[in-house]
C-alpha positions as CSV (number, residue, x, y, z in Angstrom):
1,X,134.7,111.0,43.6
2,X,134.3,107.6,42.4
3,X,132.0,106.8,39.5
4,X,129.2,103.8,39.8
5,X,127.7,101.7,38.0
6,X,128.9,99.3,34.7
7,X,126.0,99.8,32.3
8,X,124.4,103.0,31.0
9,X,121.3,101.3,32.8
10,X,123.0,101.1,36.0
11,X,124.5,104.3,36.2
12,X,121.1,105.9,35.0
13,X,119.4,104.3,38.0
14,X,122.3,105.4,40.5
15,X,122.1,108.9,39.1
16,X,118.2,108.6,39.3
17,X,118.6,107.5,42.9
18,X,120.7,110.0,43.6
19,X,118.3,112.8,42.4
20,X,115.6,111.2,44.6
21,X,118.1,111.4,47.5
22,X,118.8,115.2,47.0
23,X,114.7,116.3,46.2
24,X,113.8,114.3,49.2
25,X,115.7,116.8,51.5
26,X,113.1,119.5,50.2
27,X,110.5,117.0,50.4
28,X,110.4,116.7,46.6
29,X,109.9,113.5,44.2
30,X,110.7,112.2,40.9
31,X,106.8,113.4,40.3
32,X,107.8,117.0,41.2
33,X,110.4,117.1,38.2
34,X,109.7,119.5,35.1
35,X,112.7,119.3,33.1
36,X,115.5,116.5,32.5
37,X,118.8,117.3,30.8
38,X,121.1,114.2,29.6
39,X,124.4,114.8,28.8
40,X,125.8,111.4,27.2
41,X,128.9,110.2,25.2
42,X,127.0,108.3,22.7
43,X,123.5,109.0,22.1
44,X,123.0,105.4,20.7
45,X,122.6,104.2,24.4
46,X,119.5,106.7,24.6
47,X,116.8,103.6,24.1
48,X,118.2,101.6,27.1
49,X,117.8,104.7,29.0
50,X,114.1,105.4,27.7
51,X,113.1,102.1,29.4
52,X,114.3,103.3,32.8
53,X,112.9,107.0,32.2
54,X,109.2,105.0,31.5
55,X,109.8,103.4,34.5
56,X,110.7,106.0,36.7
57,X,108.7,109.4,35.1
58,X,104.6,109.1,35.1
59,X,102.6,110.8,31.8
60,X,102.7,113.8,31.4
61,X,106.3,113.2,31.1
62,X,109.0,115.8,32.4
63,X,110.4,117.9,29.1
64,X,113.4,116.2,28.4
65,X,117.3,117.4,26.6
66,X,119.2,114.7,25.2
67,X,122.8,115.9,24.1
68,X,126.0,114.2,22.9
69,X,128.9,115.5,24.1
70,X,132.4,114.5,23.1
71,X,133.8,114.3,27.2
72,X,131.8,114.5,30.7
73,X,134.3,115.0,33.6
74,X,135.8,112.5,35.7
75,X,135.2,110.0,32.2
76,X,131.8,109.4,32.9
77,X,129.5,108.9,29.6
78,X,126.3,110.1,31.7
79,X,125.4,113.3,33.8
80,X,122.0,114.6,34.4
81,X,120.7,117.7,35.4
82,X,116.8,118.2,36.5
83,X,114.8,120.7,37.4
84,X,111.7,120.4,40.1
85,X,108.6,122.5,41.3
86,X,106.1,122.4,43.7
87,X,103.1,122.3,42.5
């Protein structure tokens, strides 16, 4: 597996993308997400990333996790993990 992406921005987008890619299968959106869980390597990047999440989430906002961790696998400095419903 090959990482993407330079900036925390990028890869935030790809990994957005990505979870677009997999909801659309069960003919879910971004809208149909309840719950977002960040795992990052340095929390300082979390305002770049709360301009994406604006962009990409409408209010009410999904609950969101934001947690530092010292190591992600592979040497990534972002994972995410959601959760969706149908409503």
């Amino acid at each position: 597996m090959e990482l993407c992406g330079e900036t925390i921005e990028e890869k935030f987008e790809i990994a957005l993308s990505n979870v677009n890619k997999i909801l659309a299968e069960t003919d879910l959106t971004l809208n149909d997400i309840i719950r977002v869980q960040l795992y990052m390597t340095n929390l300082n990047e979390l305002p770049s990333i709360n301009t994406i999440y604006g962009n990409h989430f409408k209010h009410p906002y999904p609950t969101r996790t934001a947690i530092e961790v010292s190591a992600l696998p592979l040497g990534a400095n972002l994972e995410i993990d959601v959760i969706a419903t149908r409503n």
